[in-house]
Structures are given as C-alpha cells and as structure tokens.
C-alpha positions in Angstrom: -43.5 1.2 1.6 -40.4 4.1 1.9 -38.7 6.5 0.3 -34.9 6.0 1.3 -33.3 9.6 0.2 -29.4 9.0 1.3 -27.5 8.0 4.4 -28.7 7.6 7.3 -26.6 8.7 10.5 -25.8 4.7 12.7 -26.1 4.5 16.5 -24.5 7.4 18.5 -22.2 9.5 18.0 -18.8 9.4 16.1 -15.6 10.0 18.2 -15.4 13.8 15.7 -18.2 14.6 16.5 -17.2 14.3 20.6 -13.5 15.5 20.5 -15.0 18.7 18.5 -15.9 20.0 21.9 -19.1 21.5 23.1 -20.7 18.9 24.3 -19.3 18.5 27.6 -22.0 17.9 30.2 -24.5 16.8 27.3 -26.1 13.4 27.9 -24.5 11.4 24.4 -24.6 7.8 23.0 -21.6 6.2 21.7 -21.7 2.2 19.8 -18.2 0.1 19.4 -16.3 -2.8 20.4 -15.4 -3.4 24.3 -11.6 -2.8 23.7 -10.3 -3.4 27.1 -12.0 -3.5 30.9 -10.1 -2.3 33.5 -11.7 -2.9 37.0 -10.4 -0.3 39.3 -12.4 -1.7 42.7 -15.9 -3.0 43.2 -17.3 0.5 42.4 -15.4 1.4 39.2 -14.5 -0.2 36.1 -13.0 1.6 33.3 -14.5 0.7 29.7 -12.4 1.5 26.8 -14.6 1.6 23.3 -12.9 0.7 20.2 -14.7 3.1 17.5 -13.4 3.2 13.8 -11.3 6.8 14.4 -9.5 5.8 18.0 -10.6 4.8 21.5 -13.1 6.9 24.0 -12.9 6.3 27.6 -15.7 5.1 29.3 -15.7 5.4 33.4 -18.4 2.9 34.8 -19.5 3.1 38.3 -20.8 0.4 40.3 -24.3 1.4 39.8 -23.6 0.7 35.8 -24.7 -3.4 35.1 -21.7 -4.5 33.4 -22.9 -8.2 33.6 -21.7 -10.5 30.8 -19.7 -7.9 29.2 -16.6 -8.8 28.1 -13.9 -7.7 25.0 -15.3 -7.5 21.6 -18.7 -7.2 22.7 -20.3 -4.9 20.6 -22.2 -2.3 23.2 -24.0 1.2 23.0 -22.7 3.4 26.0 -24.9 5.9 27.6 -23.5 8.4 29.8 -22.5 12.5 30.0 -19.3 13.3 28.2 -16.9 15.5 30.8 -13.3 16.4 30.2 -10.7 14.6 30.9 -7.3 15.7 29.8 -5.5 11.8 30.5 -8.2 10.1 28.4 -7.9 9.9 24.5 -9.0 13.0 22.7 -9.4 15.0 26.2 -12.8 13.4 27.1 -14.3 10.8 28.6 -17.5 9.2 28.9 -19.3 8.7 32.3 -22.2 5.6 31.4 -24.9 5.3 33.1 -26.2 2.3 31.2 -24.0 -0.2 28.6 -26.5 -2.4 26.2 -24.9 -5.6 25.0 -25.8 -5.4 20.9 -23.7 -8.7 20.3 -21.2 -11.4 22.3 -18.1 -13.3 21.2 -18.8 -17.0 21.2 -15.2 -17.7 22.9 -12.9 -15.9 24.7 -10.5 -14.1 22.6 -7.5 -15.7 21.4 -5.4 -13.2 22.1 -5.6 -9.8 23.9 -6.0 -6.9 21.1 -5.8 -4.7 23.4 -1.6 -5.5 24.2 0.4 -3.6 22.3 2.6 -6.2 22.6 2.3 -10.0 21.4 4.2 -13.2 21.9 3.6 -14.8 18.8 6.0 -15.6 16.0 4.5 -14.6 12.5 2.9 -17.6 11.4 1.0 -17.8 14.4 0.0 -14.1 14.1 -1.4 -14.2 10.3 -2.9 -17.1 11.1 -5.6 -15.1 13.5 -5.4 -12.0 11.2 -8.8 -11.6 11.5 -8.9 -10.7 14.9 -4.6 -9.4 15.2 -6.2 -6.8 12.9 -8.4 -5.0 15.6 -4.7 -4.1 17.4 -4.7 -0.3 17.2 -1.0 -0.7 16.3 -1.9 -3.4 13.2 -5.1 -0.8 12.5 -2.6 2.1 12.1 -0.6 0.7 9.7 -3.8 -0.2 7.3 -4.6 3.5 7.9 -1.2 4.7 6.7 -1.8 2.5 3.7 -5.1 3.7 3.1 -3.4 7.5 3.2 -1.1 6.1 -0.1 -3.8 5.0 -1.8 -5.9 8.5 -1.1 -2.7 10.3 -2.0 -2.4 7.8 -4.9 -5.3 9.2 -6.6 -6.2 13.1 -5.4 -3.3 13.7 -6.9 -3.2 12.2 -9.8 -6.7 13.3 -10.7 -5.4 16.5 -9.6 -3.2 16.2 -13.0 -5.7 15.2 -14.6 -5.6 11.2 -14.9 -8.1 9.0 -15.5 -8.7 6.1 -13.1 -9.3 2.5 -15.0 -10.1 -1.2 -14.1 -8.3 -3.8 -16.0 -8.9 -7.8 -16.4 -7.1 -10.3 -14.0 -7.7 -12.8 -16.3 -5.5 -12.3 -19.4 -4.6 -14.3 -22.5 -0.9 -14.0 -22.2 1.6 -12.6 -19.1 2.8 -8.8 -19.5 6.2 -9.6 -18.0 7.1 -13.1 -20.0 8.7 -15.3 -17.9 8.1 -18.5 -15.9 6.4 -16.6 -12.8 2.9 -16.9 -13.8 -0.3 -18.6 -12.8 -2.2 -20.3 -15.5 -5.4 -21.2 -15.2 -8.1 -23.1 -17.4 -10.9 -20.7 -18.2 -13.8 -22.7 -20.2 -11.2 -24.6 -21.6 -9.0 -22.2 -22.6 -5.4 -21.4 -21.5 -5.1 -18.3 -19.2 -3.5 -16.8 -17.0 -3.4 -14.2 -13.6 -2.2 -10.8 -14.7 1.1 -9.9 -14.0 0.4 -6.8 -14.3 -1.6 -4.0 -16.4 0.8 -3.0 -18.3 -0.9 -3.8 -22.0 -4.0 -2.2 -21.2 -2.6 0.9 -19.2 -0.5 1.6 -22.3 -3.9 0.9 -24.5 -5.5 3.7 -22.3 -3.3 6.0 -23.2 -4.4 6.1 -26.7 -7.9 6.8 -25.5 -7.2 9.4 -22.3 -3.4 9.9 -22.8 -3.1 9.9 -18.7 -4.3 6.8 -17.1 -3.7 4.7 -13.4 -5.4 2.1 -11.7 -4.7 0.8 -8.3 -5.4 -3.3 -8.4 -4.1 -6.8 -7.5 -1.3 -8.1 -9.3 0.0 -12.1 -9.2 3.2 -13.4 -9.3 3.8 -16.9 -9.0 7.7 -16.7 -7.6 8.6 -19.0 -5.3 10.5 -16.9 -3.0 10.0 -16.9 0.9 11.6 -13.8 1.6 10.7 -11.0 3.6 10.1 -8.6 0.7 8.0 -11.2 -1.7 4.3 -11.8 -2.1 2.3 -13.9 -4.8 -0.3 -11.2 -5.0 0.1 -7.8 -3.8 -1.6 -4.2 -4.4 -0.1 -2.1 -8.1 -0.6 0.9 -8.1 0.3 2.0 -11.6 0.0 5.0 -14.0 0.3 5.8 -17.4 1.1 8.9 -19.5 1.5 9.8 -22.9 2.8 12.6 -24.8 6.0 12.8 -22.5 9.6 14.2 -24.0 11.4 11.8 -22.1 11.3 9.3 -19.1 12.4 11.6 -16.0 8.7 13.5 -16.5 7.4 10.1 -14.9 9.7 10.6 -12.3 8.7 13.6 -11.8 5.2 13.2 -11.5 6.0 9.9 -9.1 8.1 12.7 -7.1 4.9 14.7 -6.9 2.8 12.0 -5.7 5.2 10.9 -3.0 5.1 15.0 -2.3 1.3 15.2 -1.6 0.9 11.9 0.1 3.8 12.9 2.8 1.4 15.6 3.5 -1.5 14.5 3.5 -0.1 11.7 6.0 1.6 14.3 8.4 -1.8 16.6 8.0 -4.3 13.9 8.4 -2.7 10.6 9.6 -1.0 12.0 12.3 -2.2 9.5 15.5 -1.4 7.1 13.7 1.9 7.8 12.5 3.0 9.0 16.1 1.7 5.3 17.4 4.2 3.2 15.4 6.8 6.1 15.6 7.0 6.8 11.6 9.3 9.3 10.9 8.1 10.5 7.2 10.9 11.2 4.8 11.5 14.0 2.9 11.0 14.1 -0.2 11.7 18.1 -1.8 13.7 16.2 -4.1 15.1 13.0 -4.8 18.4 11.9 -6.9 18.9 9.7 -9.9 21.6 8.2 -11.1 22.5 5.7 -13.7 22.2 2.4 -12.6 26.1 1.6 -13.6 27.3 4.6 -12.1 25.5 3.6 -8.9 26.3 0.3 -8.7 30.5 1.2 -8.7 29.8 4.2 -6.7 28.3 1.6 -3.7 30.6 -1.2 -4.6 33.7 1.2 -3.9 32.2 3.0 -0.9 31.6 -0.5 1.1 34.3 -2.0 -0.4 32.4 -4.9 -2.1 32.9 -6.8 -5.5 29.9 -6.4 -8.3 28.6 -10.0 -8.8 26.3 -8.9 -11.2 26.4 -6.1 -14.2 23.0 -6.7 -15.1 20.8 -6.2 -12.0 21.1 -4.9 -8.7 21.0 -7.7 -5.5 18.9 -7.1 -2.5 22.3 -6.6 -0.4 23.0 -3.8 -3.1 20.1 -2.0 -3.1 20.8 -1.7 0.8 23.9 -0.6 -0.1 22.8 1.8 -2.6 20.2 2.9 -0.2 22.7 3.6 2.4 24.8 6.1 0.2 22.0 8.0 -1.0 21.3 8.5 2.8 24.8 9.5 3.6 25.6 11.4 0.6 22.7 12.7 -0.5 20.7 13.1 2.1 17.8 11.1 0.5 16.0 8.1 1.8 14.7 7.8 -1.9 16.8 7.4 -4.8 16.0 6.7 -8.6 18.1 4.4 -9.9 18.1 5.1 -14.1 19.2 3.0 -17.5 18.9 -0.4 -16.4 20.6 -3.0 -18.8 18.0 -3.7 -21.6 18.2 -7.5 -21.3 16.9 -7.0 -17.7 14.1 -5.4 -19.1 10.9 -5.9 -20.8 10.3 -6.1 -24.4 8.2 -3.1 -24.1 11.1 -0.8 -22.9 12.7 1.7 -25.1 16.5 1.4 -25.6 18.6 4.6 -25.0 19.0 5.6 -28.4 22.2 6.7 -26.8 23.6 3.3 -25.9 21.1 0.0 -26.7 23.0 -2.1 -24.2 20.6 0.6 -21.5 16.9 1.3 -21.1 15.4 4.5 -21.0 13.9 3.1 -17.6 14.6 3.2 -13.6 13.7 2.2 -10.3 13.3 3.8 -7.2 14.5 2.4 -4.1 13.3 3.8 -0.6 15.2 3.0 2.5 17.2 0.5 0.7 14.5 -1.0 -1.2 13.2 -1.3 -4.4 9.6 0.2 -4.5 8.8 1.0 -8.5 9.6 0.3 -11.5 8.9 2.0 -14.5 10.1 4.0 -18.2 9.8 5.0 -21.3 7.5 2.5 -23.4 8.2 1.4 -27.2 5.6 3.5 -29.2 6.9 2.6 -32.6 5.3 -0.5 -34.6 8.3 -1.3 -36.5 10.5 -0.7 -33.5 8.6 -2.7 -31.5 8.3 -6.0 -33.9 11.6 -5.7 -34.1 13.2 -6.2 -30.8 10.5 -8.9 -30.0 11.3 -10.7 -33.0 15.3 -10.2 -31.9 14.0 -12.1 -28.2 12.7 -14.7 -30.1 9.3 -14.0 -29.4 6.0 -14.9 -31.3 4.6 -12.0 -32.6 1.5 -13.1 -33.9 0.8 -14.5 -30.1 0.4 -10.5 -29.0 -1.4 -9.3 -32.4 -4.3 -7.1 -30.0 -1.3 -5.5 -28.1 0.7 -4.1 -31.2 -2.9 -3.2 -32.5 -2.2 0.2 -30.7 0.7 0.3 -32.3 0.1 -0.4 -35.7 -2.6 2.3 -35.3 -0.8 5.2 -33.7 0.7 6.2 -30.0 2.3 9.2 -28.6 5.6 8.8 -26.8 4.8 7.4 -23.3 5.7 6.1 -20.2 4.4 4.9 -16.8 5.5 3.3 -13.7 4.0 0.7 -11.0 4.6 1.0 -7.3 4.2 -1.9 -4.9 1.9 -0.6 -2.5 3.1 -3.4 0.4 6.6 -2.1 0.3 6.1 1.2 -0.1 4.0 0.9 3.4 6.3 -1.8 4.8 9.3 1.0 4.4 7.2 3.6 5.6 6.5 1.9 9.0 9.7 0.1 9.5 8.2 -3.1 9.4 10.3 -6.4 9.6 8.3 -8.3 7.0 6.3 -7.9 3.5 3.3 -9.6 4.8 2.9 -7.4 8.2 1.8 -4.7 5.6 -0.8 -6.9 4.2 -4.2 -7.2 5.7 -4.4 -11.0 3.9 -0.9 -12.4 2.5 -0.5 -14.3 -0.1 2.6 -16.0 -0.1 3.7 -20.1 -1.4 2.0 -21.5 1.8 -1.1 -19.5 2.7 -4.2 -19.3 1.0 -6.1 -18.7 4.2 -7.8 -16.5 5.8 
C-alpha cells in the first residue's frame, strides 16, 4: 500500500530547468524522442532530443553505444551539460550513455526532422499523427494553444464564468439546412451548431459566460477556409448598453493574447516568421458603408447587398490595411435577413442588425451582437420567419422569465490561428480535420 500526495517529477530533467543555467559541468539526465542523428565521422554523432519545450543537443562520441538507435526512439541521455553558444538554448549535452526506453516498428514515413516536405495536403493529413512531431507543425499548435490561454485569463480576468454545453441538442441554433442529425434512442437530434441557446441561458444565471468547445456544420464546402467541425470559442454578456461593449471586450482579448504570444510564445513565433498584428485599436464601420467604400476603391460591382463574398472580405481587408492601418476590422449592421432570429434589429433602421463581424487579414474570424431579450419581441419576429414557436418553448423560457440586455460573440479558433500564421489552408491549423471526405485519423 501508498500514499500518492501530488505529482511526481518524470525522467530527467526538463529543457527549463537546463537553459536556466547553473548547471554547466553537472552530470544531468534528459528523456525524449531521437529527433534527428547526424554522424559527423566514426567517432562523433550528434543526437538531437525532441523534448516537449524545444530540442537539446546531444554530442555522442564514439565510446557512446548508439546501437539500434534510430528517429523516434524514445531514449534517456546521460552526459555533462557544457555551453555551447550554436546549440539550441546555449547548451549542449555531452552523453556518456543513451538507454533505448522504446523503438518504432518501421522506419519513419517521412523525416520530421525536414523543415521541408514534398507532399501535397492530402498526403500530409493523412500521416498527421506523425507530420505533427515537425517542430514547424508543433509551433503552430503552440500558437493555438496561446489563444485559447489568452482566450480565458482574460476573460476570467473580467470576471466570466467558463461553461460546458451539450453537442447533442433537440433543435439547430442557426436554422438552416447545414446540420447533422442524428438518431438518439430513437429520437431526432442533432450536432450543435453552436451554443448559442445555452450561452444566452447562462447569462440569466452568471450574467458573463464563455466556453471554448467543438461546433458542427454540415456545409458542403471544400474550400480553404471551411471545416465540418471546428473549435468556438464563444462568450456571453449581459447587462450591456449596446453591442460595441462586446467589441470591446473581443478588442481586449485580442489585446492580452498578442502579448501574451510575443512574451511567452516567442520561439515559436520566430520559427514560422509571424509577425503579430497590432491591435491598440481596431475600426468599425457599417457593413453598407464598407461594402461601397471597397467596391469603389478596387473598382468592382456589389453582387450582393446582403452579405459580404469571400473576394470582398479580401477586399475590405485590404482597405482597412491601407487606410487604416488595421489588419482587423469590425464590420457592423449586417442586413437582418442574413441574420439569426435571435438578433436585435437597429431600432434605428429594421432592414439592419445591431450585429458585426470582424475580419482579420481579409477574413472573417467572429461573429457576434446584440441578442433579442424581449419575449414579445422575440415571438414576434420568429413568428414573421415563419417559424414554429412552440418547437423552441425551453429557449423563450428565459425569456418569458426575465433577461438583461445582452450580447456575445463566437470566434473560429482555426482561422483565427490560420491568419495568425499565414497558413495556406483551414485544415493546416487543425491538429485532426474534419472536412466532407475525412473522418480519419
């Protein structure tokens, strides 16, 4: 029998815990995955360790049994750490013995070490499970892992409460044909959309609520911007005077994360060459406005007054850059029938929502607004879209029983790291995609 009374510390040391200095000349053990082997002549092979923060050098003379060791064997290093200004962190490690803890099966399909591959996507997602160990394809989970951190310090920071919604909903948030049903005991059901009823349900309970969760979409696009199912990461607040204070607290966010990523994320924003944009303050302007302000700059016709095209939002991208000096831009008032039943007219002109988008780097990234919080109000323009109200009874329940003026947003975490990094494609930023054709791995 034991007492277990926390975590314990694994084998060796962690690459901190070396690049901290003071240890130089100490007899250390470090554990990882063989990166790379570089044999140098029959006397010296150079070892590269993969660890979870980076890569530490390993110099093996020809004393050192290196037999059977190969990539991705899993190893335990012993040697005397000595500096080394070329080597990664300023160290390196000179081993006197290498255990073997574990051995691939095969030989690897492709080199991880290469930080360049010849294969087309298909190929590439297809052995995601090993692409992934790619310090390049590493560094851009890292980065998205830094959105989601920034995602919620700050907004605990303002005092929102994280939640955890169903996936498995009676009816869709969005309406719409794009939708997965699904038989659950025999009943008809369906993969949320999104958690937009329950977020807004929150609100009545902790008036400031996110969540950061999976979301499914059954479009059948193959474009370079869609997925099936991607990461939401949403928020909710109540007791607002009006929609721009979600904009403002999504301007905050975007604030802190930048940096927290230039503070914290820094190797790995220098080895896919991210330049992080600023974000001291971003302009929004009505989505009408915008749209003829584009259309007349590029010298294009509008093909559509109700919704902005994917060639527009370049567009619009574009002149926020140039004019504004913005590589974000809210985009406000979007034509109410292009929105949900849940937005609130502008009381100003009902043809407009009191809603937005924000585009980054030519893309759209959010969207989000000012929510219906009136019972009435809200029967009434799902009744006018034809609607059956009695099929959304436990949604209007927080209606019919009282809500403050809110509003909330979601943010597609996949594009929002796809911009970020200047990737070519959607499902580069996505550890697993999703998409009409792939279900595995």
């Amino acid at each position: 029998m034991e007492f277990l009374r926390g975590a314990r510390a694994g084998i060796g040391l962690e690459l901190k815990d070396i690049w901290e200095g003071g240890r130089n000349n100490e007899t250390v053990q470090a554990a990882g995955m063989v990166h790379a082997l570089r044999e140098l002549g029959e006397d010296l092979t150079f070892l590269t360790l993969r660890k979870r923060e980076g890569l530490l050098q390993c110099v093996c003379g020809g004393g050192v049994d290196l037999q059977g060791v190969t990539e991705e064997c899993a190893v335990v290093v012993t040697g005397t750490l000595r500096a080394e200004p070329r080597a990664p962190g300023g160290v390196e490690l000179a081993a006197e013995t290498v255990e073997v803890l574990s051995r691939p099966a095969t030989p690897m399909p492709v080199p991880v070490y290469k930080t360049r591959r010849k294969l087309t996507l298909d190929k590439e997602l297809s052995l995601r499970p090993v692409v992934l160990r790619s310090l390049k394809e590493r560094a851009v989970f890292s980065i998205q892992a830094g959105i989601c951190r920034g995602f919620r310090e700050y907004l605990q920071s303002q005092d929102f409460t994280e939640i955890h919604t169903p996936k498995i909903v009676r009816a869709g948030a969005e309406g719409g044909s794009n939708i997965f049903r699904l038989d659950y005991f025999g009943k008809k059901a369906f993969l949320a959309q999104s958690p937009q009823f329950y977020k807004q349900t929150m609100v009545g309970v902790y008036e400031r609520v996110y969540e950061a969760a999976p979301v499914f979409r059954a479009e059948k696009h193959a474009t370079q911007r869609h997925l099936n199912e991607y990461t939401s990461l949403d928020f909710e607040m109540g007791f607002i005077r009006d929609f721009r204070e979600i904009m403002a607290m999504e301007t905050g966010f975007l604030q802190y994360t930048m940096d927290l990523l230039s503070r914290e994320y820094a190797p790995e924003l220098e080895l896919l060459g991210v330049e992080l944009p600023r974000v001291d303050q971003i302009p929004a302007v009505r989505f009408d406005e915008i749209k003829a302000l584009a259309a007349e700059k590029y010298g294009y016709a509008i093909r559509d007054p109700y919704d902005l095209e994917s060639e527009e939002e370049h567009a619009i991208g574009r002149y926020a850059k140039e004019e504004w000096g913005s590589d974000f831009v809210f985009v406000t008032h979007y034509p109410s029938k292009k929105r949900p039943f849940y937005a609130m007219d502008d009381p100003a002109d009902p043809r407009y929502t009191l809603s937005f988008d924000l585009l980054f780097r030519g893309l759209e990234v959010t969207t989000g607004g000012q929510r219906i919080h009136d019972y009435a109000a809200q029967v009434a323009k799902m009744e006018e879209r034809g609607m059956e109200v009695e099929e959304f009874a436990s949604y209007l329940m927080i209606h019919k029983h009282g809500m403050p003026p809110h509003g909330g947003l979601g943010i597609g975490l996949e594009r929002l790291t796809m911009q970020l990094c200047g990737l070519d494609n959607i499902r580069r930023a996505t550890l697993f995609p999703r998409d009409r054709t792939r279900l595995e791995p």
